[in-house]
N, C-alpha and C positions, 0 to 999 in steps of 0.2 A: 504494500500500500504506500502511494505516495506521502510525502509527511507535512506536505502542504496540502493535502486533502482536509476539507469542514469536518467530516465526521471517521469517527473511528467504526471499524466493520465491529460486529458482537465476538465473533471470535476470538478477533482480536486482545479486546477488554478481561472477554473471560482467561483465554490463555495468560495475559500478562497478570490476572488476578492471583492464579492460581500459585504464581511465586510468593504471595503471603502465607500460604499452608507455611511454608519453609520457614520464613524471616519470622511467622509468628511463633512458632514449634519452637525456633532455635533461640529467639530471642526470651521466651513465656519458660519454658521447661525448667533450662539449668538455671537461670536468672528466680525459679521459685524454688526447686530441692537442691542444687547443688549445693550451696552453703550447710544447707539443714542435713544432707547427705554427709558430710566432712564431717561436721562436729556431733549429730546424732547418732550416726551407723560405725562410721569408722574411727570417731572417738578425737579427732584432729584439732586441737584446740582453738576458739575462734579469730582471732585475731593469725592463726596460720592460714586457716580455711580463707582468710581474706588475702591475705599474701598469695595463697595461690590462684585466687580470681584476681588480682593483682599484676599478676607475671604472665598470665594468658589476656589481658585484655591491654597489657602497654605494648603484647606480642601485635597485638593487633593492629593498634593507632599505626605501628610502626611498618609495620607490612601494606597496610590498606592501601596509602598513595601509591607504594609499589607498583603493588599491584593493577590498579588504576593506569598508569603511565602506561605497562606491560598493555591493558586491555585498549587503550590507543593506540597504540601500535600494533597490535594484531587488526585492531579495524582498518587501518589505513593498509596494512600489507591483504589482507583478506576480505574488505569490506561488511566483516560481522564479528561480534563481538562473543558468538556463542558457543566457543570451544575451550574457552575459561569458564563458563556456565555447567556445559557438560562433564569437564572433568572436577568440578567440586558437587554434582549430582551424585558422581558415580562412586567417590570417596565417602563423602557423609557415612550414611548407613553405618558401614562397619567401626569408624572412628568415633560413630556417639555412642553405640553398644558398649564398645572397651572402655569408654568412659566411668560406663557407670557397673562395670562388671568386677572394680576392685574389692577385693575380698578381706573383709574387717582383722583373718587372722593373720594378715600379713604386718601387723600393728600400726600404728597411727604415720608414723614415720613413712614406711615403704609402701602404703595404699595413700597418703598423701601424696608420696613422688608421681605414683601412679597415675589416678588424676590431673597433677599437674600435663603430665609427659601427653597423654589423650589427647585432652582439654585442648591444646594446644596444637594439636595435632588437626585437631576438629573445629576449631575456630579459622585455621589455617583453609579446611576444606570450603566453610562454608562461604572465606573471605572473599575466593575465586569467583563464586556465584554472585553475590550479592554486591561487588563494586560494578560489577557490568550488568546488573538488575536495576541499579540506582541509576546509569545510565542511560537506559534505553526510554523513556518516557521524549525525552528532548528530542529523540531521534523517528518516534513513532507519531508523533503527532505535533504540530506549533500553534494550534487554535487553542488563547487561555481557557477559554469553558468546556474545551472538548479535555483538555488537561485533567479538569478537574474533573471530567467525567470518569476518566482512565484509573487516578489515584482515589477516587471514590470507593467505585467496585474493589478493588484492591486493599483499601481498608476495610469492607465490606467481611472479606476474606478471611483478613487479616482479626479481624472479632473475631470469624467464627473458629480459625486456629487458634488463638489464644485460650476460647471457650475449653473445644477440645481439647488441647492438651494442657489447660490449667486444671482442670476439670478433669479428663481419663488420664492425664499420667498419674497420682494421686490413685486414683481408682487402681490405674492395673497395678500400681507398686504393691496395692494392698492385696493382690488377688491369690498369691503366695505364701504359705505358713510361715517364712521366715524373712526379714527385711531384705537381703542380698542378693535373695532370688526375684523379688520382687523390683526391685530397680534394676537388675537385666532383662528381667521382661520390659519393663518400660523403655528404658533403652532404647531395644533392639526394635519395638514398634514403632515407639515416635520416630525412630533414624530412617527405618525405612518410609515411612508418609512424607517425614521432609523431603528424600530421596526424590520421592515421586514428584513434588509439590516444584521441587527445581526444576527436574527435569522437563516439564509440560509448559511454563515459563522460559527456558532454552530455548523453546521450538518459536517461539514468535520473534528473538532476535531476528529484523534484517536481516538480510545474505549479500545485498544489492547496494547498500551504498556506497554512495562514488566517494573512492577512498581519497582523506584527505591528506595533506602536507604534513605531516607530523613528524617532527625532526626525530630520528634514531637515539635513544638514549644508552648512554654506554654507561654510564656509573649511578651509583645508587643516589649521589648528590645531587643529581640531574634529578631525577626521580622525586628528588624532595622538593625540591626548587620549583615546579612547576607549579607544585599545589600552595606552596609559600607566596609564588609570582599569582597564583587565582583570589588568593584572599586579599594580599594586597590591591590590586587593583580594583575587584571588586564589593562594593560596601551593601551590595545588594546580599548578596553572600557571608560575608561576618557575619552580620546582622540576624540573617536566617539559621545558620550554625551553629553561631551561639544559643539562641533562642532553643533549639530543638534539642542542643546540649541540655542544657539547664533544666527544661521538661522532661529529657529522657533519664538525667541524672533523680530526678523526682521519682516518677514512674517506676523506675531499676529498683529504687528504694521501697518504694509499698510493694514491687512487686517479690522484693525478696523476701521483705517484713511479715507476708499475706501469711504463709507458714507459721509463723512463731506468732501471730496475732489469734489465727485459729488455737494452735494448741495451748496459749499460755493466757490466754486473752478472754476464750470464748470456751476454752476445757474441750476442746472437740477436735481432733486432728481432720476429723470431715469436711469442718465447716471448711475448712479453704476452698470444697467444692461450690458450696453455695457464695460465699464469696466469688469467687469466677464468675457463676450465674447471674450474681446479680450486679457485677463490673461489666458483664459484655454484651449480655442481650439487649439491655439499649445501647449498646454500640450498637450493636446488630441493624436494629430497627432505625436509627437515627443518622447514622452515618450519611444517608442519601440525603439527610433532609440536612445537612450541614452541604452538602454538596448547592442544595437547588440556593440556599440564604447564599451562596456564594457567588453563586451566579448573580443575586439581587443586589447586593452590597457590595462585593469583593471579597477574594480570599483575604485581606487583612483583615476586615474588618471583623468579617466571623470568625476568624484565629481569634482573636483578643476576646471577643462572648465566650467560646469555648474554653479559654485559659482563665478566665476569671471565674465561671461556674465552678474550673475543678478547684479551684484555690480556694473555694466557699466550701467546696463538700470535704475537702481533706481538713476543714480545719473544724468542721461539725464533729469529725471524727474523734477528736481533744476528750468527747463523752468517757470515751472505752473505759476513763483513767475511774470513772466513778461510778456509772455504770453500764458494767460489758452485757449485752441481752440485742436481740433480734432486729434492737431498734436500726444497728449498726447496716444494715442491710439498703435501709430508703437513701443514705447519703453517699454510699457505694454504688448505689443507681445512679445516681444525680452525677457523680464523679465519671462512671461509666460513658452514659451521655455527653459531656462533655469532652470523655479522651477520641471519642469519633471522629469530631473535630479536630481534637491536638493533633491527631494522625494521620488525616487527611486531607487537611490548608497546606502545613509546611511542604508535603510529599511535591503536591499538587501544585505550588512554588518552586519547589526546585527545577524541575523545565525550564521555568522564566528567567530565571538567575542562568543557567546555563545557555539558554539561547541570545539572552543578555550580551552575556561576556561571547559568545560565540560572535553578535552582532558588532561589539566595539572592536575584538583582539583578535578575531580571527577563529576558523573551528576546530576543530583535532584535540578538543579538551577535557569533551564532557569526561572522560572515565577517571580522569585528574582529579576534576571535580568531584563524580561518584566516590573518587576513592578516600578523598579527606571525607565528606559527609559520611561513610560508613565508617571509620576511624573514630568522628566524632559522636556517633551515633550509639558505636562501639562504647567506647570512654564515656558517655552516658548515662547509660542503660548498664554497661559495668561495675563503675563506681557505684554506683548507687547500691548494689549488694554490696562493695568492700566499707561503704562508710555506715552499713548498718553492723557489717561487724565492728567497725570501731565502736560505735554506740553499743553493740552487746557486749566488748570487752569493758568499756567504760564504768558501765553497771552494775558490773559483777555477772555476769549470764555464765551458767554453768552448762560447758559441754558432759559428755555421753555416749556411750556406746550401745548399739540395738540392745545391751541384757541387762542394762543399769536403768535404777527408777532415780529420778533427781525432782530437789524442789527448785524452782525461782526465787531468790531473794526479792520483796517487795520491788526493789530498784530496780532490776534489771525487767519485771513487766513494765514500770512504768518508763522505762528507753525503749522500749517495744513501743509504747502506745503512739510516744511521740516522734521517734523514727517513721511512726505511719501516719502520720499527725500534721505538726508544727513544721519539720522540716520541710516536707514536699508541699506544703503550702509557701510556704517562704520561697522556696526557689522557684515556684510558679511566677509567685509575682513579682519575683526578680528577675526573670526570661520576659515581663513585659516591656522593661525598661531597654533591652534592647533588642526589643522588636519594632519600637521607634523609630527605630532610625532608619526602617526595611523602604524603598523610594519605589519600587516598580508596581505600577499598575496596570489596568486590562489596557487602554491605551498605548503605554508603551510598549505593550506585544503586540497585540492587533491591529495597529497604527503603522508600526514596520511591515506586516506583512501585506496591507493594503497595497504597497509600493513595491513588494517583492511578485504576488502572486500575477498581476496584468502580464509582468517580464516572462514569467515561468508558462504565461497560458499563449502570450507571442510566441517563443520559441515551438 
């Protein structure tokens, strides 16, 4: 499909949807048990468990541009971006299984290395996919409302993976008499869905465009410099980076918290399922209706309704501390609703910024670009689990092994509450301040291609 074409085909949409099975699976999953896996099953003290989400997510910032620069150059020499897609489909699988297959009596020490070495290993795979995943929107279509039509569905998606595997990993961990066997079954099913969720995403990369100029990079300082040379220049880009940081650093953090709010918070290690339930099903239902206000108003403007709702419902949440009961469910909806939007203005912006700077500096960038925003996306949504372990070491929180019963000292529930609490409401509404300064509107996309399309339907 032409990517000056008004409308996107359905196919289209769906196929590119379907790579949020993946980015939701991989981002929801270890982002909810891996931490609680470390310091509950294999006994790994907290503040280590967070060292080693620590050393797989600075793996990552640091690989991503890499990578990104690599996936421009494979476009400019091949015209498609989808054989860095294919081969982090076909690795996943088996590197999220070994993840979570280390075995508690190998003691805290050597099942921590374990995980690290995986972890890493599987962040690695899935970095291949998802920098030229972030890329291909700019490339698939340049109509701002068709954009947002595209990263809609895809958040759409993107709920109902999160659902799913916030919701059934949990489930199948428990389907097994013993905790160890029970997160290799999960595992080994979540790895294989995301598996599949890349790979049907692969298939919509281009094959056909006209390969652009992009200078050969030989050294890894090239490599970093380009995405250094993207934010410099462009202030459309900070602006949105930071912002998504900042949200995803929030997000990372209740989403790691959701676990230890369930069992220390709520007495129920279940509840984290209904928590899910009742975070995504208005995403589910709502997502589009963030889509159509966007069209009405502008992506900015509905980002900023959306980021200010969640900042209200995470801070409702301050209750738990006095009292934890069912109530906690309506403001987890409210938040819910509102992450549809966090998740699909910025997505649905990033085209613009990248067509942007395509527009000023020339094209051969976007995977540049993809690759820092998955970096930062990364660094996000990662920290955000290592700084709730700081707040459970802070506290006192006592780690555990699957056959040990422990209490909570008062303290360290109440670092629970507010790790899910005050924090992520705080850095909500300090991701507004610089969303201020984001300058692109529908005009300045739509307004260029007025001038570009007459040229393109001459020819």
């Amino acid at each position: 499909m032409d990517a000056l074409s008004r409308t996107l085909e359905r196919r289209t949409v769906a196929a590119y949807a379907a790579g949020s099975l993946a980015t939701g699976g991989f981002a929801t999953l270890p982002g909810l048990v891996l931490v609680y896996f470390l310091t509950d099953t294999l006994g790994v003290a907290a503040l280590a468990a967070g060292a080693i989400v620590t050393v797989v997510k600075v793996w990552d910032v640091l690989i991503d541009p890499i990578i990104g620069a690599r996936s421009d150059q494979s476009l400019a020499r091949t015209g498609s971006r989808r054989r860095y897609m294919v081969w982090g489909a076909i690795s996943l699988p088996i590197l999220f299984a070994v993840t979570f297959a280390a075995p508690a009596s190998l003691g805290p020490l050597a099942s921590g290395a374990w995980v690290l070495v995986a972890f890493l290993l599987t962040a690695t795979a899935f970095s291949l996919f998802q920098v030229a995943y972030v890329a291909l929107p700019a490339e698939l279509v340049k109509r701002y409302d068709e954009r947002t039509r595209l990263l809609t569905w895809r958040v759409v998606v993107l709920a109902v993976a999160i659902l799913l595997f916030g919701a059934g990993g949990p489930a199948l961990r428990a389907l097994p008499d013993d905790q160890g066997s029970g997160y290799l079954l999960m595992g080994a099913v979540a790895g294989v869905l995301i598996g599949v969720g890349m790979f049907v995403a692969s298939r919509v990369a281009p094959t056909d465009i006209p390969r652009a100029s992009v200078r050969a990079t030989a050294s890894l300082a090239q490599n970093y410099s380009g995405g250094i040379d993207a934010l410099r220049r462009s202030r459309a880009f900070r602006s949105l980076l930071a912002t998504f940081m900042l949200q995803g650093l929030a997000t990372g953090l209740m989403l790691a918290g959701a676990q230890f709010v369930a069992t220390w918070v709520l007495r129920s290690e279940l509840a984290v399922t209904l928590l899910f339930v009742a975070l995504i099903a208005p995403a589910v239902l709502l997502a589009p209706a963030w889509g159509r206000l966007a069209r009405r108003i502008g992506k900015e403007r509905a980002f900023v309704l959306a980021s200010t709702g969640f900042t209200v419902a995470a801070l409702l949440l301050l209750g738990l501390l006095w009292e934890p009961g069912p109530w906690v469910y309506a403001p987890i909806a409210l938040a819910g609703a509102a992450y549809a939007g966090m998740q699909a203005l910025p997505l649905a912006m990033l085209p613009d910024v990248i067509s942007d700077d395509a527009r000023r500096h020339g094209s051969g960038h976007a995977g540049v670009i993809g690759g820092l925003w998955t970096a930062g996306e990364t660094a996000g949504m990662g920290f955000g689990a290592i700084l709730l372990t700081v707040v459970l070491a802070a506290t006192g929180y006592a780690e555990s092994t699957a056959d040990m019963v422990v209490d909570q000292p008062a303290t360290a529930i109440t670092g629970i509450v507010v790790a899910f609490s005050i924090v992520p409401a705080a850095l909500v509404a300090l991701s507004l301040l610089t969303l201020r300064s984001y300058p692109l509107r529908r005009a300045d996309i739509d307004g260029e291609l007025e001038t570009v399309e007459p040229h393109e339907s001459a020819r």
